[in-house]
KEKE-3310 file (N, C-alpha, C; in steps of 0.2 Angstrom, whole numbers, plus 5000, padded with zeros to 4 digits):
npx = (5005:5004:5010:5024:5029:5027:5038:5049:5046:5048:5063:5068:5066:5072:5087:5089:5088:5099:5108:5114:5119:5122:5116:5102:5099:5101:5087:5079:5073:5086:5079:5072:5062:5060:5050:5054:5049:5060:5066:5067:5067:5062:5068:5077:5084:5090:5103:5104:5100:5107:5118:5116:5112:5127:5131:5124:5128:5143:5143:5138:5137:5127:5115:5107:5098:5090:5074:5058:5043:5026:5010:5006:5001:4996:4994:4989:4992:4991:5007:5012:5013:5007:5014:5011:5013:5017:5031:5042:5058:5075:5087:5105:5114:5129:5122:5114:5102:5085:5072:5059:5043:5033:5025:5023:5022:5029:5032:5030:5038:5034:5051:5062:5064:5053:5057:5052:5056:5057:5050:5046:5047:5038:5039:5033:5028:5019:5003:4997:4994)
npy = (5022:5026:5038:5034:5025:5037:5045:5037:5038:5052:5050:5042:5049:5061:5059:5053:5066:5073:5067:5057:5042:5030:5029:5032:5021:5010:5012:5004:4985:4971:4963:4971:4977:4985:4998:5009:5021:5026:5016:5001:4990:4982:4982:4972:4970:4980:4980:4977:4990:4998:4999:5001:5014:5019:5016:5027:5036:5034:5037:5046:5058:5057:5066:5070:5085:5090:5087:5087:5080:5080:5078:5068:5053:5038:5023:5010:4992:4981:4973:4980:4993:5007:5020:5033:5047:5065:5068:5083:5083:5089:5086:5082:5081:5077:5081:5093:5098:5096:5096:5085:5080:5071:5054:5044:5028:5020:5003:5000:4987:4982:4978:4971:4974:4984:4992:5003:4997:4999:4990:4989:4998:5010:5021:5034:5046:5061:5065:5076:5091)
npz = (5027:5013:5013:5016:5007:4995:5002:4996:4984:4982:4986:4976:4965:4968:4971:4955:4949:4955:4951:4960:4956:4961:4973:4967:4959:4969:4974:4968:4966:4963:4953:4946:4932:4916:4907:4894:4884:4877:4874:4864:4869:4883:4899:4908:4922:4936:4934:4920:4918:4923:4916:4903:4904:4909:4895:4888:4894:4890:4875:4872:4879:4892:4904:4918:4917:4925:4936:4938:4948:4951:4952:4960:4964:4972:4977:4985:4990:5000:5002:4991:4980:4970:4961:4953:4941:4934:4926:4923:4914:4912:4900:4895:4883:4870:4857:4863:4875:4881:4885:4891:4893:4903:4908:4921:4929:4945:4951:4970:4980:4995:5006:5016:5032:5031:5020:5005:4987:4973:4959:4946:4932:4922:4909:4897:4885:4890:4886:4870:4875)
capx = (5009:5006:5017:5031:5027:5028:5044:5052:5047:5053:5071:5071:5066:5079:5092:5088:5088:5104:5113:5118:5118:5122:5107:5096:5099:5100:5079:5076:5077:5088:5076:5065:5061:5061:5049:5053:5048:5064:5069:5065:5064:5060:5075:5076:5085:5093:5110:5105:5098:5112:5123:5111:5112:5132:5131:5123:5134:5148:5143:5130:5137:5120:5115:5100:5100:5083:5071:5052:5037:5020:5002:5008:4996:5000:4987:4993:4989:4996:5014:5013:5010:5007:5015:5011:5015:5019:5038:5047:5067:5078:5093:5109:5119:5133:5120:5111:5099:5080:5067:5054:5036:5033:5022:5027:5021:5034:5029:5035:5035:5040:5054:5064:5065:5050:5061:5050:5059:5055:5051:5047:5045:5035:5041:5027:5026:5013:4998:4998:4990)
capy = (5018:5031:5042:5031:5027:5045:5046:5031:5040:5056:5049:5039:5057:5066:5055:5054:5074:5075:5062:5053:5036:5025:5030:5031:5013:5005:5011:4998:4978:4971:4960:4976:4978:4993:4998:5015:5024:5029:5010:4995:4982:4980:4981:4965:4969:4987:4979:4980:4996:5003:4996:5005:5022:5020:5017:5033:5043:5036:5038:5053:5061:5059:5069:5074:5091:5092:5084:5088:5077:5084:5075:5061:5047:5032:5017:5005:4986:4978:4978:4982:5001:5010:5028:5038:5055:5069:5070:5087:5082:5091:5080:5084:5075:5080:5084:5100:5099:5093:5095:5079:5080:5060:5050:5036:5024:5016:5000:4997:4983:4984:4974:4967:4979:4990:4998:4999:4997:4999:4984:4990:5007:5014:5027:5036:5051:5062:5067:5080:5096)
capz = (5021:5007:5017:5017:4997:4993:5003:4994:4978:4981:4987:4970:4960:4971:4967:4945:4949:4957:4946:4964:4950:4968:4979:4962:4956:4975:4976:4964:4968:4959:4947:4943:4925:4917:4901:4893:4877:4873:4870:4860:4872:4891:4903:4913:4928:4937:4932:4914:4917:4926:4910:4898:4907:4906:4889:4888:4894:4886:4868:4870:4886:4894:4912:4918:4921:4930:4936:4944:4949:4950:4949:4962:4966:4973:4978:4990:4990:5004:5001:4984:4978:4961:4963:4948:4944:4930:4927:4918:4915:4906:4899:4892:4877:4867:4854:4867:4881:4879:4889:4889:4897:4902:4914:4924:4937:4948:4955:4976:4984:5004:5006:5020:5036:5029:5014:4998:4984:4965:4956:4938:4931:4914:4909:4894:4881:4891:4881:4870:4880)
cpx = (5010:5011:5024:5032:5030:5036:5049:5053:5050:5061:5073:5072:5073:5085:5097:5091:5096:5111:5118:5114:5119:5115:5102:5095:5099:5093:5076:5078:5082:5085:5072:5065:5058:5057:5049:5052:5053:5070:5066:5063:5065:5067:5074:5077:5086:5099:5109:5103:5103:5119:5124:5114:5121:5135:5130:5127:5141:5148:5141:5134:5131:5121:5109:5103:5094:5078:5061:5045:5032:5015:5002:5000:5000:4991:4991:4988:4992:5002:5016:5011:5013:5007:5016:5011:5018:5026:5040:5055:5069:5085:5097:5111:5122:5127:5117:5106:5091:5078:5060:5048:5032:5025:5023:5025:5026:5029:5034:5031:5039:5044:5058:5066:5057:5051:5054:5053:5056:5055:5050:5044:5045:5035:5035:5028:5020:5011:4998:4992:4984)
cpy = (5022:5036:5040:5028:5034:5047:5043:5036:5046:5054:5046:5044:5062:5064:5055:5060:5076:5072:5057:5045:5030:5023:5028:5021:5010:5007:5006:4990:4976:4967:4966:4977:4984:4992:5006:5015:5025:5023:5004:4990:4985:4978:4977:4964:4976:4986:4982:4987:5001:5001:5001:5011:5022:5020:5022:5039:5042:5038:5044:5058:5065:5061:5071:5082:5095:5089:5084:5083:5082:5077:5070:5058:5042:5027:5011:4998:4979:4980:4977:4988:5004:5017:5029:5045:5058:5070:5076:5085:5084:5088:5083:5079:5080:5084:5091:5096:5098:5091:5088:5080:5072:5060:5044:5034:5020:5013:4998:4991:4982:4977:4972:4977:4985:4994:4996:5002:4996:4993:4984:4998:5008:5020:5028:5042:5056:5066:5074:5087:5096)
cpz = (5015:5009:5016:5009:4994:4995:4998:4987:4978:4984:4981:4963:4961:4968:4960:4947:4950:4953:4951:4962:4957:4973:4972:4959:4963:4977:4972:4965:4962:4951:4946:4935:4926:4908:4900:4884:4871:4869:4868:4864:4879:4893:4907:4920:4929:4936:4922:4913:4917:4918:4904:4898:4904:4898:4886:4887:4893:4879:4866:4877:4890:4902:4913:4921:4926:4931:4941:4941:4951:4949:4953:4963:4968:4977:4982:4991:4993:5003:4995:4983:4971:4964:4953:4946:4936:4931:4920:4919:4910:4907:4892:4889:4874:4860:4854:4873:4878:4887:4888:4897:4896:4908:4916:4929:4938:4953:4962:4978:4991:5004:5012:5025:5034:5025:5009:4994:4979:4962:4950:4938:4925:4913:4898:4892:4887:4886:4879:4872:4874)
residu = (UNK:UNK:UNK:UNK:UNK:UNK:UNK:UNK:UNK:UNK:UNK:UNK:UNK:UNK:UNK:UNK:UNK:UNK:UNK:UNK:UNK:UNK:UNK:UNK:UNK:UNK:UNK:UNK:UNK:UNK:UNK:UNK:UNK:UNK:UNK:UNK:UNK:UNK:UNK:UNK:UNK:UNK:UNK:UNK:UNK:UNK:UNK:UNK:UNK:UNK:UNK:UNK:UNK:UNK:UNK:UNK:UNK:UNK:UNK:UNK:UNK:UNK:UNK:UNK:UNK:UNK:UNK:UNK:UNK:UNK:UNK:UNK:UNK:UNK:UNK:UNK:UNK:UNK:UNK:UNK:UNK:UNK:UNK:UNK:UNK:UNK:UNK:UNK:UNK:UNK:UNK:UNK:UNK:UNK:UNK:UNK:UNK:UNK:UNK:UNK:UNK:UNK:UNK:UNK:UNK:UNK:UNK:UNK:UNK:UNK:UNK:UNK:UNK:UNK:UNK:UNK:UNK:UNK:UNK:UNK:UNK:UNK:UNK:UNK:UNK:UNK:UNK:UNK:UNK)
# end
């Protein structure tokens, strides 16, 4: 089961990394909620997420330009699993390029056929060294 956890998460990294925004958004159910740092309120579904993001890169011409995991864990609980893990991503905007050193646990929960898909994801500053 962590095996196939680890998978799910690295397909959902890979995705972010490559900027393939179809596969990256379809690893998430569609009611997932989304808490990150770099915004004000909790994202309610992957529609509003995927909304957000296009917002993004119309006004800011946002793109990730890279993306690597490191420190995984993941803890499995039936079929629900907490993957955690160190993220470096460097992201581009009309303003220049910005590297962020984050931490983030994505919660799965196995879903119809044995897929696990993302149900909410916190996204976090990580600590200063």
């Amino acid at each position: 089961m962590t095996e196939e956890v680890l998978r799910a998460a690295d397909e959902l990294v890979a995705a972010f990394a490559e900027g393939r925004l179809d596969d990256y958004f379809a690893a998430f159910d569609p009611d997932a909620t989304f808490v990150f740092h770099t915004t004000p309120e909790r994202i309610a579904s992957t529609a509003d997420y995927r909304a957000l993001w296009e917002r993004w890169v119309a006004e800011d011409g946002f793109r990730i330009v890279d993306c690597v995991s490191s420190g995984q864990v993941v803890q499995c609980f039936g079929d629900t699993a907490v993957f955690s893990h160190d993220v470096a991503t460097t992201v581009s905007t009309r303003a220049g390029t910005e590297s962020l050193s984050e931490r983030e646990t994505i919660v799965f929960h196995r879903a119809g056929q044995g897929r696990w898909l993302a149900v909410h994801e916190h996204l976090s500053p990580a600590a200063a060294a």
